[in-house]
DODOKE-692353 format. One record per residue: x, y, z of N, C-alpha, C, O in turn; residue in one letter; residue number from 1. Coordinates in steps of 0.02 Angstrom, whole numbers, plus 32768, in hexadecimal, padded with zeros to 4 digits. Atoms other than C-alpha are relative to their C-alpha. Layout:
// residues N
{r {X,Y,Z},{X,Y,Z},{X,Y,Z},{X,Y,Z},a,NUM},
...
END
This chain:
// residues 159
{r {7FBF,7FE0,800A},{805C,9E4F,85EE},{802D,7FED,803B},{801D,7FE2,8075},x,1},
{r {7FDD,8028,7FC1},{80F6,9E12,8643},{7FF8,8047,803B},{7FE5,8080,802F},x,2},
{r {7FE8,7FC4,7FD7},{8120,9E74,86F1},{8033,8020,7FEC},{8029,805B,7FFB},x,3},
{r {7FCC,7FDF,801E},{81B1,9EB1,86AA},{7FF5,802F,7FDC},{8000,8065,7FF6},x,4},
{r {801B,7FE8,8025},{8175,9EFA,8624},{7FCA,8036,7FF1},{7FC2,8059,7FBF},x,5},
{r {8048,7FE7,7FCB},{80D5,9F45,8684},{802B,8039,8011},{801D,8070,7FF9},x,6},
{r {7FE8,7FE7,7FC8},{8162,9F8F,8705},{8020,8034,7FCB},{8016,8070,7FD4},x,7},
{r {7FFC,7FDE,802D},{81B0,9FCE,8668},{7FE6,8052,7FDA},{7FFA,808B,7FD0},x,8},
{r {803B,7FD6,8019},{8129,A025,8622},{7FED,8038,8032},{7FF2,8073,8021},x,9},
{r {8022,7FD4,7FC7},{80E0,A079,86C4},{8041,802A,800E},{8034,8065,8019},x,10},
{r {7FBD,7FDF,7FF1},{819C,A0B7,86E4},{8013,8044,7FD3},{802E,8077,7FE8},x,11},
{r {7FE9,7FCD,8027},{81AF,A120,8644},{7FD0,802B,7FEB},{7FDC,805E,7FCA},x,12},
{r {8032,7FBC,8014},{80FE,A173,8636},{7FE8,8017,803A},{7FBF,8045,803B},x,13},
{r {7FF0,7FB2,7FD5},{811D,A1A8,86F5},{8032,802D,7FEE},{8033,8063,800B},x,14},
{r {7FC5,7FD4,8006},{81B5,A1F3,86B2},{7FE0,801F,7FCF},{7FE0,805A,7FE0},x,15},
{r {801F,7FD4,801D},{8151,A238,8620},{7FD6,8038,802F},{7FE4,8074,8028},x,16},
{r {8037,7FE1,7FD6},{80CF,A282,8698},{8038,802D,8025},{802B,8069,8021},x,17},
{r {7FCD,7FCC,7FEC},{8169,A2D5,86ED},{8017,8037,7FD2},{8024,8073,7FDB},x,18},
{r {7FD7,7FCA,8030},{81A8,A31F,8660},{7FD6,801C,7FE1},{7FEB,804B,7FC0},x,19},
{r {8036,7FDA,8017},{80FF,A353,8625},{7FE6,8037,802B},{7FD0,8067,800B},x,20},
{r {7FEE,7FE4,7FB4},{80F5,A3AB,86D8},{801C,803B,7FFD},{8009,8075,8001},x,21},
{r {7FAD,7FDD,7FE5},{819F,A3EA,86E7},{800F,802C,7FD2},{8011,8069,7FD7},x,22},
{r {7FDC,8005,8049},{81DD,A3EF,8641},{7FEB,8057,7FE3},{7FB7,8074,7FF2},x,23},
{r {7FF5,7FC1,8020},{8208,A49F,85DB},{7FF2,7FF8,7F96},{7FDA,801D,7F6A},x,24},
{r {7FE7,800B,803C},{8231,A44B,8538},{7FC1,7FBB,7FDB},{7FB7,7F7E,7FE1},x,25},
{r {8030,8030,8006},{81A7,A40C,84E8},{8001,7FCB,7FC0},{7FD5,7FA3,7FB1},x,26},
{r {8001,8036,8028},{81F7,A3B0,8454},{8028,7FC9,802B},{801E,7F90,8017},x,27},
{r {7FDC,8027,7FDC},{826D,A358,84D8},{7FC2,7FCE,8012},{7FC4,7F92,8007},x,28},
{r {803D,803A,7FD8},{81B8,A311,8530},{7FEB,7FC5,7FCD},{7FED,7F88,7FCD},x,29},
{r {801E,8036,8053},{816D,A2DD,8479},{801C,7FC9,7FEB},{8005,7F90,7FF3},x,30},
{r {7FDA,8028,8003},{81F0,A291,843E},{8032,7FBD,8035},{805C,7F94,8023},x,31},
{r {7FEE,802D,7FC7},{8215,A233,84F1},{7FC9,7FC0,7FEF},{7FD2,7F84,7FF3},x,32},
{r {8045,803C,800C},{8155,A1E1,84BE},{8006,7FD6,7FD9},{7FF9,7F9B,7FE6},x,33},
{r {7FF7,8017,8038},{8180,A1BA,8419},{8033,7FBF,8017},{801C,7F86,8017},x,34},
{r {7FD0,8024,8016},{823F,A167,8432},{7FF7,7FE7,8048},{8022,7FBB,8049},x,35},
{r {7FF7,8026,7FCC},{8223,A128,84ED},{7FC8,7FD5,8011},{7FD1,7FA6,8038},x,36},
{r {8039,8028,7FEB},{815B,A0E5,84EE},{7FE4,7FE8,7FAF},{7FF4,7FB2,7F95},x,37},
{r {7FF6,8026,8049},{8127,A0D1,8439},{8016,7FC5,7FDB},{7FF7,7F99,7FBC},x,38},
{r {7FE6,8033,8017},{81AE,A074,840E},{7FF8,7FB8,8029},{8001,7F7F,8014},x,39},
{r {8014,8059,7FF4},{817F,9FE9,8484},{7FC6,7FDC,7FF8},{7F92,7FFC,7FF3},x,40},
{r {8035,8030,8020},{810E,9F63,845A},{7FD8,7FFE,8034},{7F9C,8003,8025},x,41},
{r {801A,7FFF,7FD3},{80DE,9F5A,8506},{7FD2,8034,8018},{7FAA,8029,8045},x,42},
{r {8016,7FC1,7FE9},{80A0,A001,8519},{7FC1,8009,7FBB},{7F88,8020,7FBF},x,43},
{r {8042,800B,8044},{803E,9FE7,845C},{7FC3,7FD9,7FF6},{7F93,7FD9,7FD0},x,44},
{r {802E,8034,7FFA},{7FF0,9F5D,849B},{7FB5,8010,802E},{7F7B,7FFC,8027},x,45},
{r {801F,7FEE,7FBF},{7FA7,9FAC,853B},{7FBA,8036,7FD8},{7FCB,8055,7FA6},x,46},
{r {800B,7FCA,7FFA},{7F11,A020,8530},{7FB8,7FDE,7FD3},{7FB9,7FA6,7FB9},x,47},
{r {8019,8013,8030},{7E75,A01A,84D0},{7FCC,8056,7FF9},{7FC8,808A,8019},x,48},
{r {8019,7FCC,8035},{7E0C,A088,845C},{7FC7,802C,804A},{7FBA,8014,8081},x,49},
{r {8031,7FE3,7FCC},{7D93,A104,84C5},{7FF9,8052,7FFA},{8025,807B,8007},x,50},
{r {8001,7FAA,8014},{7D4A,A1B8,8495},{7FF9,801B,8052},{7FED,7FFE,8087},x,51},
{r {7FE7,7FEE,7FDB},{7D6B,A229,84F9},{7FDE,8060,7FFF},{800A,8088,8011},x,52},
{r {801C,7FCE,8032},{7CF6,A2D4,84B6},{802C,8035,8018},{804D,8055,7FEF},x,53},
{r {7FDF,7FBD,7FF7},{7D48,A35C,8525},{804C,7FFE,7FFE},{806A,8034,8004},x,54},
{r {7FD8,7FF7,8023},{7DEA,A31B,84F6},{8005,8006,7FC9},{8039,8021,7FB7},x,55},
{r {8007,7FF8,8036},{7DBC,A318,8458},{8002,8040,7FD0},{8021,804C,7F9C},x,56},
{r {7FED,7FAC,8017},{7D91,A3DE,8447},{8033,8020,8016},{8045,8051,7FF6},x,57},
{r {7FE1,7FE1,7FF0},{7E0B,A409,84AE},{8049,7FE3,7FC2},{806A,8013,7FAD},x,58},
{r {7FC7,800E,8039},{7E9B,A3B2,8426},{7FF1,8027,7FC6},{8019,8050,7FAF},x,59},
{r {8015,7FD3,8033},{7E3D,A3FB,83A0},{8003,8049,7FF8},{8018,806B,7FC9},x,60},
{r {7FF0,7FC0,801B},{7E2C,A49C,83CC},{8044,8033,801E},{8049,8070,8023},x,61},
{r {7FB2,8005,7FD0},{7EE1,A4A2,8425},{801E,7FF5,7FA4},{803C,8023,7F88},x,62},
{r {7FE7,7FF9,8058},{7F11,A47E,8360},{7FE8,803E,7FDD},{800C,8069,7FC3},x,63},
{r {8017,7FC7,8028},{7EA5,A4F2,8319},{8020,8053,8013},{8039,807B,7FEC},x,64},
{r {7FD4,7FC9,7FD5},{7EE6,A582,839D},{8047,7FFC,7FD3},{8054,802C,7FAF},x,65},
{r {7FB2,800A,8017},{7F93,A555,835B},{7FF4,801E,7FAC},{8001,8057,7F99},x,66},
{r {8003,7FEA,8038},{7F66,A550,82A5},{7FF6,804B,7FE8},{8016,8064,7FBA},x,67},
{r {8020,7FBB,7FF9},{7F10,A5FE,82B7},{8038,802C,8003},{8042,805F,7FE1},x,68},
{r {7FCD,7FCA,8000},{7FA2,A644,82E9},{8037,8000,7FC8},{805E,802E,7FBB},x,69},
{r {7FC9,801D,8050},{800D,A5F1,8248},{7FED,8020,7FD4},{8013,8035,7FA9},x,70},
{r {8033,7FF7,8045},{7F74,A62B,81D5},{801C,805B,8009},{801F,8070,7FCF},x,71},
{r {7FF4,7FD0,8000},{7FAD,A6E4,8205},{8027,801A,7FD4},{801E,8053,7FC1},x,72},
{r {7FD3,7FF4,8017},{803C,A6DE,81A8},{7FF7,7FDC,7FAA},{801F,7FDC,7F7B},x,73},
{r {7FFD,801C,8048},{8000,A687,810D},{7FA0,801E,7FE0},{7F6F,7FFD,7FF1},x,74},
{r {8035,7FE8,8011},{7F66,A6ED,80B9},{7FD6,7FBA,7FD0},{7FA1,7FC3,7FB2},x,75},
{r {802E,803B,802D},{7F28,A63F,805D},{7FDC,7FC5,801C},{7FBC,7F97,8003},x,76},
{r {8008,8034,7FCE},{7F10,A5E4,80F5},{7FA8,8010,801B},{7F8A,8042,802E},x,77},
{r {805A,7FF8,8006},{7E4A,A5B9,8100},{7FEF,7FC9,804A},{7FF8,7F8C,804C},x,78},
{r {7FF9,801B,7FCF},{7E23,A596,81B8},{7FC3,7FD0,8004},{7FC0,7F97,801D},x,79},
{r {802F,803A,7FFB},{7D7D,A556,819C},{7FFE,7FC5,7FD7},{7FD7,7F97,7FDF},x,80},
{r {7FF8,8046,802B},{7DB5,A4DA,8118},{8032,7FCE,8040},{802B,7F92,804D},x,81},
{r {7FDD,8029,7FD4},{7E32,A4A6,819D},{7FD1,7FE9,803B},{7FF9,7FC5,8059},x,82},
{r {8027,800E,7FD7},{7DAF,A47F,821E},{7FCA,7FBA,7FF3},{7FB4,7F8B,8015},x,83},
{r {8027,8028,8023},{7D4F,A425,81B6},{8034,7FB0,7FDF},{8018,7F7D,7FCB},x,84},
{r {7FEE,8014,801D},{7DC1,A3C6,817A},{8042,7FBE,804D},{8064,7F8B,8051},x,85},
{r {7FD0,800B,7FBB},{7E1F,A3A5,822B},{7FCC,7FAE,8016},{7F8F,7FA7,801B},x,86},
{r {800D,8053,7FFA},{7E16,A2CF,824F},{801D,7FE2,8033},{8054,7FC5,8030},x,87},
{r {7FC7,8028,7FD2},{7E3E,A291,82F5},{7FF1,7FC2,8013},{7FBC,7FB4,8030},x,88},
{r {7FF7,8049,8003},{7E5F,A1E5,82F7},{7FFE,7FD7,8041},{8010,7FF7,8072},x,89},
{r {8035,8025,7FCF},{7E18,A15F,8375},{8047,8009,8032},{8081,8004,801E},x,90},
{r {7FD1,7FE7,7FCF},{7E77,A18E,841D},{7FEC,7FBD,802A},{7FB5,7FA3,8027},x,91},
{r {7FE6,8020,7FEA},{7EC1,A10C,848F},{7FE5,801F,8059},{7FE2,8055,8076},x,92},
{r {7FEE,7FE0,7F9B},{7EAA,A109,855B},{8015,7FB8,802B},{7FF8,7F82,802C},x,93},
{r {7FDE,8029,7FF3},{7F23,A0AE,85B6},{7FD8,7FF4,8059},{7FFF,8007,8085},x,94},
{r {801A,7FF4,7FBB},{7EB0,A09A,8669},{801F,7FF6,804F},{8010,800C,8087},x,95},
{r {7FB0,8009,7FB9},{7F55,A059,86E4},{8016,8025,7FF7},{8045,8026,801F},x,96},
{r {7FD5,7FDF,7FE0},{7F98,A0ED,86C4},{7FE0,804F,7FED},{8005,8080,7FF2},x,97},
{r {8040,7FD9,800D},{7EF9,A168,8692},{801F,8027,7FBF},{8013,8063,7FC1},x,98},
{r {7FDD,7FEC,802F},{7F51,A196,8600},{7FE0,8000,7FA7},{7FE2,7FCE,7F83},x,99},
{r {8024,7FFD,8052},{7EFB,A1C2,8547},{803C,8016,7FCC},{8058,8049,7FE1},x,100},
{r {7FE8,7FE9,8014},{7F6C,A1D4,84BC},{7FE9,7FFE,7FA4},{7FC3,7FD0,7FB4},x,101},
{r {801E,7FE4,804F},{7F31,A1F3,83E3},{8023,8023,7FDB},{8045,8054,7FE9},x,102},
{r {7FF0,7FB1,802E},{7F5A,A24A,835E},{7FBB,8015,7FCF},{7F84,7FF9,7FD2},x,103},
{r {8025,7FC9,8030},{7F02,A2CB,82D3},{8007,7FEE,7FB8},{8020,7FB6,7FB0},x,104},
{r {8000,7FFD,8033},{7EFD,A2D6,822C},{7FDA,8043,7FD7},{7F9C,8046,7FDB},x,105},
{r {8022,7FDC,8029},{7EDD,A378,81B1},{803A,800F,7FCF},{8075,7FFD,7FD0},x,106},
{r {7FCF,800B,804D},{7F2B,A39D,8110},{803A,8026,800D},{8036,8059,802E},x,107},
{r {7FDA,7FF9,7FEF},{7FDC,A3AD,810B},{801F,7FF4,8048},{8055,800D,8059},x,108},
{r {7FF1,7FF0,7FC2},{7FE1,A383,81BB},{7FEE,7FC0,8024},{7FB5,7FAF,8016},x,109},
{r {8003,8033,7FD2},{7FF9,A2D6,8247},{8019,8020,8034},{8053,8033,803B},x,110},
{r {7FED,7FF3,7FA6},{7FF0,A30A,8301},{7FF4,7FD0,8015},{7FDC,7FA0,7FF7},x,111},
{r {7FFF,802E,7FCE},{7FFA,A2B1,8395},{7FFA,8010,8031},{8012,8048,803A},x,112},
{r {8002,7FEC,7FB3},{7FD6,A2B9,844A},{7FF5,7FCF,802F},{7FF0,7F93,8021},x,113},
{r {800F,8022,7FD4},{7FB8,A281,84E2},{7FFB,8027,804B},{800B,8061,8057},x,114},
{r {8033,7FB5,7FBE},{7F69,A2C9,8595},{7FFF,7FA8,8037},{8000,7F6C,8029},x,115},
{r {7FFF,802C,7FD2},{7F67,A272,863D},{7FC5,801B,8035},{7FBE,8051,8051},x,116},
{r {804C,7FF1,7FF7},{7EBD,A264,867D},{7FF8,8024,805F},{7FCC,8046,807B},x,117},
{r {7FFC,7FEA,7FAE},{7EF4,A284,8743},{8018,8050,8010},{8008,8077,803D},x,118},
{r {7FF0,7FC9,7FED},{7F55,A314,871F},{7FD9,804A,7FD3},{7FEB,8084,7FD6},x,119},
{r {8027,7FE6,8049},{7ED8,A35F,868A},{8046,8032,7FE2},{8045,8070,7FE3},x,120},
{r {7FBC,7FEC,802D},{7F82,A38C,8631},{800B,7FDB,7FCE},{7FFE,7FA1,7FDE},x,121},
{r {7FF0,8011,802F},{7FB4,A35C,8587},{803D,802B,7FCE},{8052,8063,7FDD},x,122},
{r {7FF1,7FDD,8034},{8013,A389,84F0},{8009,7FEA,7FAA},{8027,7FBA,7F92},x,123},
{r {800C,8014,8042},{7FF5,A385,843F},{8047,802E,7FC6},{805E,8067,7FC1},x,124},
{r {7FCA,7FE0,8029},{807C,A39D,83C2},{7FF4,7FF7,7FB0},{7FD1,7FC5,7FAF},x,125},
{r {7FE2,801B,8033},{8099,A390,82F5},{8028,8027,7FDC},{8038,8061,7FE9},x,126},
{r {7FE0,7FEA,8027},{80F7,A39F,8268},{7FD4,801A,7FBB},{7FA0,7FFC,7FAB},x,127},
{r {8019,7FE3,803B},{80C9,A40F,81C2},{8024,7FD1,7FD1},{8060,7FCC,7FDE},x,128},
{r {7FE2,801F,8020},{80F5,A39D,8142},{801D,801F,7FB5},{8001,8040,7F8A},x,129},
{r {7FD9,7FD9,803C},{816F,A3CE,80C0},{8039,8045,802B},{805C,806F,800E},x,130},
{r {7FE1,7FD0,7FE7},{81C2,A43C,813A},{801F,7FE3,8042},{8003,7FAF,8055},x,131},
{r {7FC7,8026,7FC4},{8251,A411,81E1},{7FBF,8027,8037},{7FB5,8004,8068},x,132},
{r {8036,7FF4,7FBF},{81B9,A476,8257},{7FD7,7FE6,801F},{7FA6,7FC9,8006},x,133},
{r {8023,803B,7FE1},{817B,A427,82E0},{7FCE,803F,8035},{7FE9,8076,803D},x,134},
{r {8022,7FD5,7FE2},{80EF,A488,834E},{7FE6,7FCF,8051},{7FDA,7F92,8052},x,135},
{r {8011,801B,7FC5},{80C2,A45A,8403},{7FDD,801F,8042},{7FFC,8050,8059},x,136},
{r {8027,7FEE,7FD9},{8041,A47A,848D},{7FF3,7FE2,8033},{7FD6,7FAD,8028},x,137},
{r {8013,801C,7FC7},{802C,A44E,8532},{7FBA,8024,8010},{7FB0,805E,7FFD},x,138},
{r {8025,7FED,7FF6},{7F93,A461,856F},{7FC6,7FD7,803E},{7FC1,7F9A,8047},x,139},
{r {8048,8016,7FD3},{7EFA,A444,85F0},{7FB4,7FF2,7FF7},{7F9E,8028,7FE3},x,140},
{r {8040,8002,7FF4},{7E43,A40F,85F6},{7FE7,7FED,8038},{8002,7FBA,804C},x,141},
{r {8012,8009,7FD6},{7DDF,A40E,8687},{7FB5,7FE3,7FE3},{7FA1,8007,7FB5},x,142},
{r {805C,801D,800D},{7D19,A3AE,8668},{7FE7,801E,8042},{7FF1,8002,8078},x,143},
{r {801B,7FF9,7FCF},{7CC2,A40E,86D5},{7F96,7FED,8014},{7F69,7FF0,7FEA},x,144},
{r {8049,800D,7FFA},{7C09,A3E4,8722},{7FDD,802E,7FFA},{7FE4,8067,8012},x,145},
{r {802A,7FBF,8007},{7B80,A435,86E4},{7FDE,800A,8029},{7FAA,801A,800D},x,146},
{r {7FFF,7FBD,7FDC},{7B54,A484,877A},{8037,8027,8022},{8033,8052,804D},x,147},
{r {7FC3,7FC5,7FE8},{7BE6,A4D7,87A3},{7FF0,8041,7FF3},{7FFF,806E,801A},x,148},
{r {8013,7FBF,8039},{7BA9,A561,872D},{7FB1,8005,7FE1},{7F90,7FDA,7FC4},x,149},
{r {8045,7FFE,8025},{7B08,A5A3,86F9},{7FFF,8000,7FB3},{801D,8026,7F8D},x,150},
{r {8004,7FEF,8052},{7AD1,A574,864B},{7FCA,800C,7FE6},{7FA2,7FDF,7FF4},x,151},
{r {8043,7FDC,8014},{7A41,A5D0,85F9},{7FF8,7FD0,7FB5},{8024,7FAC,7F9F},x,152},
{r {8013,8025,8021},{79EF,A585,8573},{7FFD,8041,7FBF},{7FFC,807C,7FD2},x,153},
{r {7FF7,7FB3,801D},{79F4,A604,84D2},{7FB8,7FF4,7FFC},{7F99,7FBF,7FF7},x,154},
{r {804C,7FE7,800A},{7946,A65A,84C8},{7FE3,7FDE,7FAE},{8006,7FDA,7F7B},x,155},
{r {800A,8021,803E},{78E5,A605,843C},{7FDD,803C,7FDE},{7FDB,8070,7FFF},x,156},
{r {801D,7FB6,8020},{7887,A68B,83B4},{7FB9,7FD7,8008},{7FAB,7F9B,8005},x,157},
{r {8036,7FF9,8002},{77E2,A6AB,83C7},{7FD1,800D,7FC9},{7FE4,803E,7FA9},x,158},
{r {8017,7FD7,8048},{7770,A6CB,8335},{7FAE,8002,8020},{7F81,801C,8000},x,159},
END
């Protein structure tokens, strides 16, 4: 990739990372990803495929949290069909600038996100389709070591 292009790139997802930071307005940030990194080729090019597990639950159930609170208001809304049914699609990590970004998939529904691996900050946003509502979450994961914390093993049954 030219330097230009590079210098480019690294320029507008520190300014994302600021405004992911800083920032109040969280369709202003989203939509900064979308119409200022997205759209370049340079930035589409960069990055390659790489799971990621505790980002993984943490998008998932950072959706599901959200949904949960939607499903309140609609008595037909079946959370464990939505769980089941919840598809997140092969996530991206950009390693010059520690940066993971993906989207979701469950019915009626394309999210998107992205999380910056230095600052364990992200935010995941979508749209309900068929409707102008857009929903958005900033959010954190920390991976912590398992000893930080004691973990018991569950008691097995005896017979």
């Amino acid at each position: 990739m030219a330097n230009k292009k590079f210098i480019e790139v690294k320029n507008k997802v520190n300014y994302l990372r600021k405004l992911l930071l800083q920032g109040d307005d969280f369709s202003e940030i989203y939509n900064y990803f979308f119409e200022k990194l997205v759209e370049l080729s340079a930035f589409m090019k960069m990055g390659k495929k790489e799971d990621f597990p505790t980002l993984e639950v943490t998008v998932k159930e950072t959706a599901i949290n959200i949904f949960n609170r939607l499903a309140k208001d609609d008595p037909d809304f079946n959370l464990n069909e939505f769980e089941k049914q919840f598809a997140l699609l092969p996530t991206t990590y950009i390693k010059e600038f520690g940066f993971y970004h993906g989207a979701f998939m469950v019915t009626g529904v394309l999210g998107n996100f992205f999380y910056f691996e230095e600052e364990e900050t992200g935010l995941l946003g979508f749209n309900l389709i068929g409707t102008q509502q857009s929903w958005f979450s900033r959010f954190s994961s920390t991976t912590m070591d398992k000893d930080s914390f004691p973990v018991y093993d569950r008691p097995k049954d005896v017979n």
